[in-house]
PyMOL CGO cylinders between C-alpha atoms (Angstrom):
from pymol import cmd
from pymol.cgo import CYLINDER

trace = [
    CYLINDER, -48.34, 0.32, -0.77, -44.79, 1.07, -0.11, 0.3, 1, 1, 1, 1, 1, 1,
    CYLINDER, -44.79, 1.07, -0.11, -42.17, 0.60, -2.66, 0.3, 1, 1, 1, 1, 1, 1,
    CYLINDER, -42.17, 0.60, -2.66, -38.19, -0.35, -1.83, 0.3, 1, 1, 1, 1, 1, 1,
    CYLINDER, -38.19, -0.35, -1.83, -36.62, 1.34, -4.88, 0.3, 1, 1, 1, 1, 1, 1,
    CYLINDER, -36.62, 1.34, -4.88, -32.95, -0.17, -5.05, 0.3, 1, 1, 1, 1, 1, 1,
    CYLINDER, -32.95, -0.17, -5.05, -30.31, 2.09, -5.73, 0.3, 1, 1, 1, 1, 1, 1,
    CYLINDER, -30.31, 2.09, -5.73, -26.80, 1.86, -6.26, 0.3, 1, 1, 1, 1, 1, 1,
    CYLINDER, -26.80, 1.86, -6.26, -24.26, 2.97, -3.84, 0.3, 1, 1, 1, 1, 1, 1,
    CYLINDER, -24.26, 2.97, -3.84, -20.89, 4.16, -4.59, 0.3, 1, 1, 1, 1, 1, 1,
    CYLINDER, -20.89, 4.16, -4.59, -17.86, 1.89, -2.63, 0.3, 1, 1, 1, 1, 1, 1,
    CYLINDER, -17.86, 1.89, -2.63, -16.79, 4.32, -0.15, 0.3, 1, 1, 1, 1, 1, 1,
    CYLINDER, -16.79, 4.32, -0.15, -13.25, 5.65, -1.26, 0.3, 1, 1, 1, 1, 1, 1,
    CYLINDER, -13.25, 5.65, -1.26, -10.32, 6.26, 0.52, 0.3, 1, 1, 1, 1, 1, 1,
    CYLINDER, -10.32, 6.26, 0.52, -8.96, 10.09, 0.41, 0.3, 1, 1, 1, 1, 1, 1,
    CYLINDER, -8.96, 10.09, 0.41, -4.86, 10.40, 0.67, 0.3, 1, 1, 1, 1, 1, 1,
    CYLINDER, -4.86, 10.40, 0.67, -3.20, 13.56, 0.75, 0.3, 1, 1, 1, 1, 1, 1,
    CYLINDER, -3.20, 13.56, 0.75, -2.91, 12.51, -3.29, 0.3, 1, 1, 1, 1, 1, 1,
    CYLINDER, -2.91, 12.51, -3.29, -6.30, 12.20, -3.83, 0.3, 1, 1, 1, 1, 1, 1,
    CYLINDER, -6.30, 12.20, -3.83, -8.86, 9.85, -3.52, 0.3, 1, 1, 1, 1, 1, 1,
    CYLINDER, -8.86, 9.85, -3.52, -7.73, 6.03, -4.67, 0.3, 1, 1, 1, 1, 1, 1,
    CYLINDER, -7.73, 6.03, -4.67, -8.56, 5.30, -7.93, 0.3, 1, 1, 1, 1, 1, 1,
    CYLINDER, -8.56, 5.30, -7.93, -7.63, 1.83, -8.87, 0.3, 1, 1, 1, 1, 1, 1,
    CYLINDER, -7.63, 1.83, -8.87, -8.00, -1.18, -6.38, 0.3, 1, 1, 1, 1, 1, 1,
    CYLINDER, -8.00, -1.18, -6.38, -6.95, -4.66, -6.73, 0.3, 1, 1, 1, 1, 1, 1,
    CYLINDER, -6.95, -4.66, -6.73, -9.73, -6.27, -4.46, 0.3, 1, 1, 1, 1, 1, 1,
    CYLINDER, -9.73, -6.27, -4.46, -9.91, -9.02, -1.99, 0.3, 1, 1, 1, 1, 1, 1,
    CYLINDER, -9.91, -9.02, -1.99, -10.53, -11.75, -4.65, 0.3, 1, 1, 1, 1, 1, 1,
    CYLINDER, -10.53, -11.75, -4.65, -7.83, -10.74, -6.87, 0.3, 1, 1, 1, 1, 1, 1,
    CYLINDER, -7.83, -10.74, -6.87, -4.33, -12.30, -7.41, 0.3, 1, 1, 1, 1, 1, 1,
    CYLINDER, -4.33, -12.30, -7.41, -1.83, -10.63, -9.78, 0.3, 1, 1, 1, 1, 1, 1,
    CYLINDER, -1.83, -10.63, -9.78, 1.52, -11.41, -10.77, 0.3, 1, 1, 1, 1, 1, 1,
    CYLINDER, 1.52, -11.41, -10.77, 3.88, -9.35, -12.46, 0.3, 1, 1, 1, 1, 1, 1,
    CYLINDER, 3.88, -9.35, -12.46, 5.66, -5.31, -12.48, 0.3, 1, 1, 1, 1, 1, 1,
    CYLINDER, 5.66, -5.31, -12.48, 2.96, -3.25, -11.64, 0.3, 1, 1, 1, 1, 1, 1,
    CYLINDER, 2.96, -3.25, -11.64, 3.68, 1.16, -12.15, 0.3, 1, 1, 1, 1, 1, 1,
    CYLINDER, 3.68, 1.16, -12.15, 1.15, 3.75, -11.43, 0.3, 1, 1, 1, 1, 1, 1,
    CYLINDER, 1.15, 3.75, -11.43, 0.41, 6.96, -11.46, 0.3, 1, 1, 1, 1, 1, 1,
    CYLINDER, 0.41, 6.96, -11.46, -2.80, 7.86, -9.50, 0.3, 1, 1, 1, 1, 1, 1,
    CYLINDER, -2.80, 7.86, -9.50, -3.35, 6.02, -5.92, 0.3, 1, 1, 1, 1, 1, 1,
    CYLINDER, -3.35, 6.02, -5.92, -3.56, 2.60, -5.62, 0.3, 1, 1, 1, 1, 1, 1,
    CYLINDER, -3.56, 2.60, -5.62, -5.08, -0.12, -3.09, 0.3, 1, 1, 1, 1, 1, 1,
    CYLINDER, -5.08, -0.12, -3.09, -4.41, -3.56, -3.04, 0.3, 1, 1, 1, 1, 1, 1,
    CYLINDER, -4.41, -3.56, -3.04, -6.77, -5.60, -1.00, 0.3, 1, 1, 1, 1, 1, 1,
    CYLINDER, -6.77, -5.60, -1.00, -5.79, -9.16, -2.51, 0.3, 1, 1, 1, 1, 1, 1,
    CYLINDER, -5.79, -9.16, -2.51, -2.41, -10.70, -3.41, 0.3, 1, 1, 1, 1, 1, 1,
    CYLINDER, -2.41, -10.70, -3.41, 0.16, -9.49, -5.44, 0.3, 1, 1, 1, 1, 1, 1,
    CYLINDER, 0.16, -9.49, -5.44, 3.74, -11.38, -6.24, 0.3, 1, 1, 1, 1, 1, 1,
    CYLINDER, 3.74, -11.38, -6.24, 6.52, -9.12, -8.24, 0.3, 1, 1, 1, 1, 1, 1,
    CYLINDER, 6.52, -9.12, -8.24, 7.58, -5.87, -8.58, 0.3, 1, 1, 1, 1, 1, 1,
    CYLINDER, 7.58, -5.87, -8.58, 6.12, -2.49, -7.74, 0.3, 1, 1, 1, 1, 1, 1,
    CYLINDER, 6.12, -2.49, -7.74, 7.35, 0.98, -9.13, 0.3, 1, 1, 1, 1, 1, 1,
    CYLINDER, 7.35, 0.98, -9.13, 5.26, 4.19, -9.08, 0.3, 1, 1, 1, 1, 1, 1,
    CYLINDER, 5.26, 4.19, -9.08, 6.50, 7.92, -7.79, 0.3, 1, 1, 1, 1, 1, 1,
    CYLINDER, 6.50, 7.92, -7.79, 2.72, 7.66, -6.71, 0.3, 1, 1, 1, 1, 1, 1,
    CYLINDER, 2.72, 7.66, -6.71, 0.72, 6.57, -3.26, 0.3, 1, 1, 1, 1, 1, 1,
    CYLINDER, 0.72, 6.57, -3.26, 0.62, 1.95, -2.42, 0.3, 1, 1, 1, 1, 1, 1,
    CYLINDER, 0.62, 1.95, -2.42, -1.98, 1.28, -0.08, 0.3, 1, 1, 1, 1, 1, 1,
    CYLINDER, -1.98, 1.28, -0.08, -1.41, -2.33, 1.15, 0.3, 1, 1, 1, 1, 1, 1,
    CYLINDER, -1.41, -2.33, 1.15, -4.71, -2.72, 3.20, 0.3, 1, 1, 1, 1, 1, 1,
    CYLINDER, -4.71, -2.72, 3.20, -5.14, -4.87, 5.87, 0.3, 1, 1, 1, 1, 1, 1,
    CYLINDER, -5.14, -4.87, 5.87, -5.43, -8.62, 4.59, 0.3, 1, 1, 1, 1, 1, 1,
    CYLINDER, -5.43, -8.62, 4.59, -3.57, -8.04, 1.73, 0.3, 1, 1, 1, 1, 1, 1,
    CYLINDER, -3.57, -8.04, 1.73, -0.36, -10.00, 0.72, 0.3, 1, 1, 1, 1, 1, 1,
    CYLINDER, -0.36, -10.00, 0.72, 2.13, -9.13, -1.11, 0.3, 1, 1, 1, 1, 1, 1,
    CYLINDER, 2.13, -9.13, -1.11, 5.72, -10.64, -2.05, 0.3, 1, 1, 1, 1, 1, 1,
    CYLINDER, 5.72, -10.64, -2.05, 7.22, -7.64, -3.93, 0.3, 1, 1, 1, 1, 1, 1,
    CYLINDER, 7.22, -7.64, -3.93, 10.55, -5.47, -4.20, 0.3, 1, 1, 1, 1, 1, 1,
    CYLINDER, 10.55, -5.47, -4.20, 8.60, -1.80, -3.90, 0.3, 1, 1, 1, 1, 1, 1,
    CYLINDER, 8.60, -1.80, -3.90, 9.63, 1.51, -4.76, 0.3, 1, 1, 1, 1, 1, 1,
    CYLINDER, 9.63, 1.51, -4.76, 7.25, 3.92, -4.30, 0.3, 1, 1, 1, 1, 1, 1,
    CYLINDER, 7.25, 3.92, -4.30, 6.76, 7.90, -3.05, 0.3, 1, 1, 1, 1, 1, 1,
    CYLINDER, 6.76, 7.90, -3.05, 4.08, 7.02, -0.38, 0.3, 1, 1, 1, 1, 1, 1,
    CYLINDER, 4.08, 7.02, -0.38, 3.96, 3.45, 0.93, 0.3, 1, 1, 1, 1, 1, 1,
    CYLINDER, 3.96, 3.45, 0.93, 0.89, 2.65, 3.47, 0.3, 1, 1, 1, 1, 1, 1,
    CYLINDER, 0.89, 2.65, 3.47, 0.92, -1.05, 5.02, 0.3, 1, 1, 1, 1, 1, 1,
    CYLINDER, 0.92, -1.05, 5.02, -2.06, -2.60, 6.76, 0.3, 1, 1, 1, 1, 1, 1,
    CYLINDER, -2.06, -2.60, 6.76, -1.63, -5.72, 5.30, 0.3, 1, 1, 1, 1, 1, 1,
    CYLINDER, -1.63, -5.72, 5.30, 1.78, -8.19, 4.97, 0.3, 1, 1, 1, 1, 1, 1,
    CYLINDER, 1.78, -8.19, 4.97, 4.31, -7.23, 2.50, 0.3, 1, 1, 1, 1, 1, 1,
    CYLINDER, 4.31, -7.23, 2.50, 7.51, -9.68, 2.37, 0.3, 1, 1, 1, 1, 1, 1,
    CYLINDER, 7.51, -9.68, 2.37, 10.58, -7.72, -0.12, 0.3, 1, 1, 1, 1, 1, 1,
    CYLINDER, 10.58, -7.72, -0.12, 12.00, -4.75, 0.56, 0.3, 1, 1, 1, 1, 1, 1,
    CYLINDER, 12.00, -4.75, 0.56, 10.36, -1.18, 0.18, 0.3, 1, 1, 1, 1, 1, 1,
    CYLINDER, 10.36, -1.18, 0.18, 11.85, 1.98, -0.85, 0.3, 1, 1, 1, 1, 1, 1,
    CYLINDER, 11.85, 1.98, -0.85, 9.38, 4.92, 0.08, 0.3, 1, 1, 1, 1, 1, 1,
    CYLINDER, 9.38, 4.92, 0.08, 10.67, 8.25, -1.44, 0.3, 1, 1, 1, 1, 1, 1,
    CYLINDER, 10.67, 8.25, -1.44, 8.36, 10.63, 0.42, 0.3, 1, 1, 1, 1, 1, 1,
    CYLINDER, 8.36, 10.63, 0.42, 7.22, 8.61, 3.53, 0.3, 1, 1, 1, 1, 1, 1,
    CYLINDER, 7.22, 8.61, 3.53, 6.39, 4.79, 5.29, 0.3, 1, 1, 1, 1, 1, 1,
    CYLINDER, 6.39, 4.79, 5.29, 3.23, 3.95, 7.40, 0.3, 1, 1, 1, 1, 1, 1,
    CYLINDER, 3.23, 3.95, 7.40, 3.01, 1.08, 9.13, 0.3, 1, 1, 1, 1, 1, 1,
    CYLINDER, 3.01, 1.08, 9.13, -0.74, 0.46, 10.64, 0.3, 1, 1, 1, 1, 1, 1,
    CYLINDER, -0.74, 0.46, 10.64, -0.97, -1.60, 13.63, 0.3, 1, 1, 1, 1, 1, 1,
    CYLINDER, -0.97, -1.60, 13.63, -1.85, -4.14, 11.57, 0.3, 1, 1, 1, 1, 1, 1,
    CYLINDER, -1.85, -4.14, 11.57, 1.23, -4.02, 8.99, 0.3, 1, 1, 1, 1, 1, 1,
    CYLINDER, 1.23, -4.02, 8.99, 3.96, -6.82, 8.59, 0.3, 1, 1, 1, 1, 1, 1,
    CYLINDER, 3.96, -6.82, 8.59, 7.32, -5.91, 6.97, 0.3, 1, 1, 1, 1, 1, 1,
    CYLINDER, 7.32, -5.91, 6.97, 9.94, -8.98, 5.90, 0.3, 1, 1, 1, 1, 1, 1,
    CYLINDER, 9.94, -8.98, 5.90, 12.77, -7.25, 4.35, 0.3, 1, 1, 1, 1, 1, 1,
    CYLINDER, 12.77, -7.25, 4.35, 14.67, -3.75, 4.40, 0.3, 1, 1, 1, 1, 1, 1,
    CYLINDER, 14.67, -3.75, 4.40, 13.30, -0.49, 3.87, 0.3, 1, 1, 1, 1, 1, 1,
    CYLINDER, 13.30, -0.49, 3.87, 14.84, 3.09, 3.05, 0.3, 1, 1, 1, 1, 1, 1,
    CYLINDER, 14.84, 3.09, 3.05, 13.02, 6.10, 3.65, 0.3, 1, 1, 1, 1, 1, 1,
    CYLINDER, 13.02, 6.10, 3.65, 12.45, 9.60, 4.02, 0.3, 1, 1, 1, 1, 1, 1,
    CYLINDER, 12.45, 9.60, 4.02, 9.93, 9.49, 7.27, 0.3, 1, 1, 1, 1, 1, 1,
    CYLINDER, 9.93, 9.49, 7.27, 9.10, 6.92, 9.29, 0.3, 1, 1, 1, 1, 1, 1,
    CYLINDER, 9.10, 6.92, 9.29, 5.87, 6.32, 10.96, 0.3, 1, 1, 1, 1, 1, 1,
    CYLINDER, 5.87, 6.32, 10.96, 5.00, 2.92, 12.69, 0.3, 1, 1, 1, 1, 1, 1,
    CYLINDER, 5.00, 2.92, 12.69, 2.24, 2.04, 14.86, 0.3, 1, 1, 1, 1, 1, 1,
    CYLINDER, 2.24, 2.04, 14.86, 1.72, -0.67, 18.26, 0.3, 1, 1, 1, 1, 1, 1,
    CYLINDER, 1.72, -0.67, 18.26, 1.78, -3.83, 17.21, 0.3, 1, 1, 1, 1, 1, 1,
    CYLINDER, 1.78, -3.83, 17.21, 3.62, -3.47, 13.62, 0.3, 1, 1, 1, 1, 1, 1,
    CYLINDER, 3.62, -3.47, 13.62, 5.85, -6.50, 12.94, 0.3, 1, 1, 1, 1, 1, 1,
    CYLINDER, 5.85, -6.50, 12.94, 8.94, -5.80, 11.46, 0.3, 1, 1, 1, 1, 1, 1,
    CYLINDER, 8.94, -5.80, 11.46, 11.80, -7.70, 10.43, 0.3, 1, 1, 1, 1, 1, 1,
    CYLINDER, 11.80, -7.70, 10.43, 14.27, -6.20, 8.81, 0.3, 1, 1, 1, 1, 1, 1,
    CYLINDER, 14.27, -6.20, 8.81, 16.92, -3.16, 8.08, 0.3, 1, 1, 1, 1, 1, 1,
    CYLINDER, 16.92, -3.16, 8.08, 15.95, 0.79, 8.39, 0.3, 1, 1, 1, 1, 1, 1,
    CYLINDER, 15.95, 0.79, 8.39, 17.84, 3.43, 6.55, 0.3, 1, 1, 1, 1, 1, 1,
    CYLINDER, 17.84, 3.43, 6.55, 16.84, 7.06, 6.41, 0.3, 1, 1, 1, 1, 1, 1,
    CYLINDER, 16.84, 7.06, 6.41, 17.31, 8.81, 3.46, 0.3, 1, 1, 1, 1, 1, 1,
    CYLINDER, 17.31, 8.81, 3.46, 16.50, 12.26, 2.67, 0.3, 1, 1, 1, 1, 1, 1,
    CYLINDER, 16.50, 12.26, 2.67, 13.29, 13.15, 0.40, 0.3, 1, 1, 1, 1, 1, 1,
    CYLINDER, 13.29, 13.15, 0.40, 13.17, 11.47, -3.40, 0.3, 1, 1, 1, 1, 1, 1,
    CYLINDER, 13.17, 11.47, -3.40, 16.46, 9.92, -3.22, 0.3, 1, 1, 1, 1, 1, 1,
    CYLINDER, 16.46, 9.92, -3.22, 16.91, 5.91, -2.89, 0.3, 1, 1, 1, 1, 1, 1,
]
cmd.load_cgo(trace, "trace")
């Protein structure tokens, strides 16, 4: 007799060049407020208000949010609608959406990124 001994996998984690993420706002989670951070964060779900952080923003792919954003690394899968300030660098995945301006210090965008908005370059941890 065989048994099937359940065991508990870890959530694969996503690895920046700041380190592995360590706090996630999933899928089913809605937040409203000013959110600051420190270590890298994810948000999967919906977020309405204001983001501040010298740290990494992962906005994932299916994720919504409605913020003003200042951050040092900004990574968009998902839909952000405000304006982002990325001190270090901007990614948008193919997948991204960006209503409003952004400044930043690089520039990366993918096929198929939606943008609407103003660019301004500015030079490295400066808005």
């Amino acid at each position: 007799m065989t048994k099937k001994i359940a065991t508990a996998t870890k959530p694969i984690r996503t690895v920046t060049e700041h380190g592995a993420i360590s706090t996630v706002l999933g899928r089913e989670t809605a937040f409203s407020g000013i959110l600051n951070f420190r270590r890298p964060l994810e948000i999967l779900g919906e977020f309405h208000g204001e983001i501040e952080s010298e740290g990494f923003l992962l906005v994932s792919e299916g994720a919504k949010v409605r913020a003003n954003i200042k951050a040092g690394t900004v990574v968009v899968g998902g839909e952000i609608t405000g304006n982002v300030i990325a001190t270090q660098r901007l990614e948008m995945l193919p997948t991204g959406k960006v209503n409003g301006n952004i400044k930043t210090a690089k520039l990366q965008i993918a096929d198929g990124v939606v943008f609407d908005g103003n660019c301004e370059m500015i030079l490295p941890n400066k808005d």
